[in-house]
Structures are given as structure tokens and as C-alpha cells.
mmCIF file of the C-alpha atoms, coordinates in Angstrom:
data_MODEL
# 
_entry.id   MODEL 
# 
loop_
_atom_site.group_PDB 
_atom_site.id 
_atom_site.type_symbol 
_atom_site.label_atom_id 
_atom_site.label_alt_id 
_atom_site.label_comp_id 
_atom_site.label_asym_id 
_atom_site.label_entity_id 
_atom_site.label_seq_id 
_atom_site.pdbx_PDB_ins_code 
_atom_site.Cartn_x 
_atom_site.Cartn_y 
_atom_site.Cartn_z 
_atom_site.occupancy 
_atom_site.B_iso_or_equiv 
_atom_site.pdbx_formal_charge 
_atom_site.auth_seq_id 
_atom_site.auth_comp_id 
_atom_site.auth_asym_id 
_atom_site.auth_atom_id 
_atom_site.pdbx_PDB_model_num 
ATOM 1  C CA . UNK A 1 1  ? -1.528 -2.845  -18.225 1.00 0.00 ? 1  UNK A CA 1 
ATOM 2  C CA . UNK A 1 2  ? -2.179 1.045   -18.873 1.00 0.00 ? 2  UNK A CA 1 
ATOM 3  C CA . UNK A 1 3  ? 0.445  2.828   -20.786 1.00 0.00 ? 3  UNK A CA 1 
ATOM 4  C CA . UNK A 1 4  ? 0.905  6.589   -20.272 1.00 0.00 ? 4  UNK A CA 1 
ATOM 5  C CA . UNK A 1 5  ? 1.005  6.632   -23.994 1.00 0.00 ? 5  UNK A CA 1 
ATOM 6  C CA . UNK A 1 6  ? -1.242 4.142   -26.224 1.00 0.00 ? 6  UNK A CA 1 
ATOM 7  C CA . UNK A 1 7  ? 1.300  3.738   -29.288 1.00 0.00 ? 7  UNK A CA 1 
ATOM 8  C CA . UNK A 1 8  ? 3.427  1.517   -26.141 1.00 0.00 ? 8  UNK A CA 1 
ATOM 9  C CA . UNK A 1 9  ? 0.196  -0.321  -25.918 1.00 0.00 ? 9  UNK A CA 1 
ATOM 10 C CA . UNK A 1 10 ? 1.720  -3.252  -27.321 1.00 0.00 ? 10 UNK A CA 1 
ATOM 11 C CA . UNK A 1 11 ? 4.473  -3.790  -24.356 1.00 0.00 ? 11 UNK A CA 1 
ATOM 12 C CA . UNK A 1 12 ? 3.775  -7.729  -23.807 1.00 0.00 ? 12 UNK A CA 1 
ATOM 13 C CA . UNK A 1 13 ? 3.341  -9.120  -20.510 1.00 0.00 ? 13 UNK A CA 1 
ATOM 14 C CA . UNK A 1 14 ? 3.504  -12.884 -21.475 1.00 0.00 ? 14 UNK A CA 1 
ATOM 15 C CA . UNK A 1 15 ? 3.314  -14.045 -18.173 1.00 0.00 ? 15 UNK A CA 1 
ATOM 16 C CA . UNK A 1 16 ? 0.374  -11.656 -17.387 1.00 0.00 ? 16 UNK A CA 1 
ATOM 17 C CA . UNK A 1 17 ? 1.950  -10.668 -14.100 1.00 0.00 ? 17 UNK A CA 1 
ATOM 18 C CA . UNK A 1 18 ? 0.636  -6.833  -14.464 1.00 0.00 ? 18 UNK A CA 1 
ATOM 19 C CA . UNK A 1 19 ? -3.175 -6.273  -13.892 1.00 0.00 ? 19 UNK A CA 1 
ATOM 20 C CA . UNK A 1 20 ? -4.380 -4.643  -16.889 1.00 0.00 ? 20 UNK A CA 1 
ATOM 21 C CA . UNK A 1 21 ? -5.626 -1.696  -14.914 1.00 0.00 ? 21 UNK A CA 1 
ATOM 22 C CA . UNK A 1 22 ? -1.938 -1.032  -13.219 1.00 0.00 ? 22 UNK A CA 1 
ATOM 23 C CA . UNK A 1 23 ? -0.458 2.157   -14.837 1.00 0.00 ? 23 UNK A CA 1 
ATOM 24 C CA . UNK A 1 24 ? 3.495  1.206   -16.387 1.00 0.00 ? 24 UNK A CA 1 
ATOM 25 C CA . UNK A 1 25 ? 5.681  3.273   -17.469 1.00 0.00 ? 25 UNK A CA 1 
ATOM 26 C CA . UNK A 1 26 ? 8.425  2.740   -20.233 1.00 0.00 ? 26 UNK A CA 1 
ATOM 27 C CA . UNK A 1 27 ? 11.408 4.844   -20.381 1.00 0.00 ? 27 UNK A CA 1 
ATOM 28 C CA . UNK A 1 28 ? 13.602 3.981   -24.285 1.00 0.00 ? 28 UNK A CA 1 
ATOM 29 C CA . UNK A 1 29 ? 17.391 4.297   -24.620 1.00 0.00 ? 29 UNK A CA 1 
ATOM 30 C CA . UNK A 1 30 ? 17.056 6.812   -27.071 1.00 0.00 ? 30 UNK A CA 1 
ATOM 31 C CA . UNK A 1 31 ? 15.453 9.058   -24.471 1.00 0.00 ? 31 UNK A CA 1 
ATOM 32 C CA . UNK A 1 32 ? 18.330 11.544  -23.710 1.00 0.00 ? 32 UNK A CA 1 
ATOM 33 C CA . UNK A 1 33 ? 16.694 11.704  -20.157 1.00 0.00 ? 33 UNK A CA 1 
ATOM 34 C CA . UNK A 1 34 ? 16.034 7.828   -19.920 1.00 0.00 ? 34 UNK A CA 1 
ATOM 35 C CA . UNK A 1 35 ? 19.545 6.761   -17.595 1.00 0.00 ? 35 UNK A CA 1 
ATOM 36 C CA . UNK A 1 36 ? 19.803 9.951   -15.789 1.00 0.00 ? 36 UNK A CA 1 
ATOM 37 C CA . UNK A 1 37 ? 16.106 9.292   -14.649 1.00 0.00 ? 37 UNK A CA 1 
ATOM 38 C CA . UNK A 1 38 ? 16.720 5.507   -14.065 1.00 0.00 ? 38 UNK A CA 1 
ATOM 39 C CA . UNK A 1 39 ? 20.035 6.690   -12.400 1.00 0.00 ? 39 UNK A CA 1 
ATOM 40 C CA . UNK A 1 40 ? 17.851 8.796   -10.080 1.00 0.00 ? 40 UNK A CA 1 
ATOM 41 C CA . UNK A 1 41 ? 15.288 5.771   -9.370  1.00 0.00 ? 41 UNK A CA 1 
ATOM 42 C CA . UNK A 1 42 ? 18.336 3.611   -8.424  1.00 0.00 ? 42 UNK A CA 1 
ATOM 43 C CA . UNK A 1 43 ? 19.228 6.251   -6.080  1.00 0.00 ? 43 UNK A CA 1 
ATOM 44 C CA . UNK A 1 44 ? 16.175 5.849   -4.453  1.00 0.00 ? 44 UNK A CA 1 
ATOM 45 C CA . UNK A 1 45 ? 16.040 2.560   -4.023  1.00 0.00 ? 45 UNK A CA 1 
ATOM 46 C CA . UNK A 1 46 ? 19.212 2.501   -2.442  1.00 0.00 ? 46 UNK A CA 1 
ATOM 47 C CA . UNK A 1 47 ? 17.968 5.298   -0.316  1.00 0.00 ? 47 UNK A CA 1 
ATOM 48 C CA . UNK A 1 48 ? 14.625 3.616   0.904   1.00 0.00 ? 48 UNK A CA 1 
ATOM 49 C CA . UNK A 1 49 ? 17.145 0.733   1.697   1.00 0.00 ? 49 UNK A CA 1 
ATOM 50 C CA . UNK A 1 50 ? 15.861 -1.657  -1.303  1.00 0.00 ? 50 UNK A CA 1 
ATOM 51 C CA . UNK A 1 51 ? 17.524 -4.345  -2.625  1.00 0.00 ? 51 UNK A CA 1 
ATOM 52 C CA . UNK A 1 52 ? 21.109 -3.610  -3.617  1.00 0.00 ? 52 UNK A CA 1 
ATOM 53 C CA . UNK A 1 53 ? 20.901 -5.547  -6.630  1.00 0.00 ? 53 UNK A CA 1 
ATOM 54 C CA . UNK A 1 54 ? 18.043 -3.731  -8.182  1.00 0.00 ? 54 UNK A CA 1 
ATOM 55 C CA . UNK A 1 55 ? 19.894 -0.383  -7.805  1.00 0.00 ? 55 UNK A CA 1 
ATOM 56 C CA . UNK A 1 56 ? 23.112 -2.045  -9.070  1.00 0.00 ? 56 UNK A CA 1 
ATOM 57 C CA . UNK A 1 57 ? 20.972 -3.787  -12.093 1.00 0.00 ? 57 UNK A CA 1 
ATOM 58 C CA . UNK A 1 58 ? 19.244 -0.181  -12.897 1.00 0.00 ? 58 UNK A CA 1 
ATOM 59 C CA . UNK A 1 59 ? 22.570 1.389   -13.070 1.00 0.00 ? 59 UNK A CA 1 
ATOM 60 C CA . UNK A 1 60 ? 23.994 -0.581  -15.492 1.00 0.00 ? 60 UNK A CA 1 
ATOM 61 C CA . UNK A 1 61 ? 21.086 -0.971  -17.727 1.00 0.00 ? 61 UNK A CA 1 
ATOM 62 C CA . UNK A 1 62 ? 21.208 3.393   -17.643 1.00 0.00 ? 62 UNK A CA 1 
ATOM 63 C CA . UNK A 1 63 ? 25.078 2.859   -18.754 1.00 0.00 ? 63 UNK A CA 1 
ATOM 64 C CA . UNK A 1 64 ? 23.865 0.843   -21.864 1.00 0.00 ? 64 UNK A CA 1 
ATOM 65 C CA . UNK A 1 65 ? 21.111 3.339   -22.546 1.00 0.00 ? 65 UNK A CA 1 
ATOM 66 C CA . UNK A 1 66 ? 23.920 6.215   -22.298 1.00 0.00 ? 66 UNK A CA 1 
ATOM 67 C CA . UNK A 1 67 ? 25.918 3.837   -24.817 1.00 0.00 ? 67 UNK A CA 1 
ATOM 68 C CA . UNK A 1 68 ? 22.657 4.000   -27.195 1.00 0.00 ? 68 UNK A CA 1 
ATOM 69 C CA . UNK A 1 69 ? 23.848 5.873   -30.293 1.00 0.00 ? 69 UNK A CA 1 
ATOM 70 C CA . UNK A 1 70 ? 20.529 8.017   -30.936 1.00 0.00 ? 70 UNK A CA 1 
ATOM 71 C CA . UNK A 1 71 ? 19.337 10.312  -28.288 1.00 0.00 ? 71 UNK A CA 1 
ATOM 72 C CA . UNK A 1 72 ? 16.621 12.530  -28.704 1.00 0.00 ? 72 UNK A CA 1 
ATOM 73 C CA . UNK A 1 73 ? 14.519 14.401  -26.344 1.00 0.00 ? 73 UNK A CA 1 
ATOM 74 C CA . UNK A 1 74 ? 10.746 13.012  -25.621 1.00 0.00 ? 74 UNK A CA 1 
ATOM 75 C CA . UNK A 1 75 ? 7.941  13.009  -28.149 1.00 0.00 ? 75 UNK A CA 1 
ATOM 76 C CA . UNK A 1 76 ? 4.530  11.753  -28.955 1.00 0.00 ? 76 UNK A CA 1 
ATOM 77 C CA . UNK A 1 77 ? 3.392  10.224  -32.457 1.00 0.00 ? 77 UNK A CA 1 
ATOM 78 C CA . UNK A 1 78 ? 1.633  12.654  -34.545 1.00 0.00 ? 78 UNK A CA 1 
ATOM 79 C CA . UNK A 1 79 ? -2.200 12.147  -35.415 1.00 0.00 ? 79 UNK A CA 1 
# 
């Protein structure tokens, strides 16, 4: 799988369900925009008329990441 950012390289996909050229894209708790934007995509999906329980699911998972002590804004690794 391709990450947006190679230091998530290392995101294991035991079952090897994602083709290793299919872009992914990780969003971490300490994000401070991680479960407004995960919020938003469960929006979305309820908008497009997806499956309840994945918007439900998403929702609550961006409740724990608001619950996540350290917040920061986004960053890369420096070289």
C-alpha cells in the first residue's frame, strides 16, 4: 500500500487485502484535525446513503480521538 508519507510505511496489512499500489491514508488521534475530518467523512457516507453503521462506527472512533490527551497540528519528520 502507498502511504502519503513514507515514515507510515510500516502500517501492516496482515491479511494483504490492500494492493500495494492503492494510495491509504492514515489520520492519528493526536491530529487536532483527525475527528473533525473523520466526522466530515461520516457525514458523507451518510449522505451518499452508505451503510449506517460505518458512519455510526467513524463517529465514535472521532469521539475517542477527541478524548486523546495530545493534540497537535500536522507535521512531517525532519531529515
Amino acid at each position: 500500500m502507498k502511504h502519503g508519507r513514507a515514515d507510515y510505511a510500516r502500517i501492516q496489512d496482515p491479511e494483504g487485502k490492500i494492493p500495494d499500489d492503492e494510495p491509504v491514508f492514515l489520520l492519528r488521534a493526536q491530529d487536532a484535525l483527525a475527528a473533525t475530518a473523520v466526522r466530515f467523512y461520516a457525514s458523507l457516507v451518510q449522505i451518499r446513503g452508505g451503510d449506517p453503521e460505518i458512519a455510526r462506527r467513524a463517529r465514535e472512533q472521532a469521539d475517542r480521538m477527541d478524548a486523546w490527551p495530545k493534540k497537535k497540528l500536522p507535521d512531517l519528520p525532519k531529515k
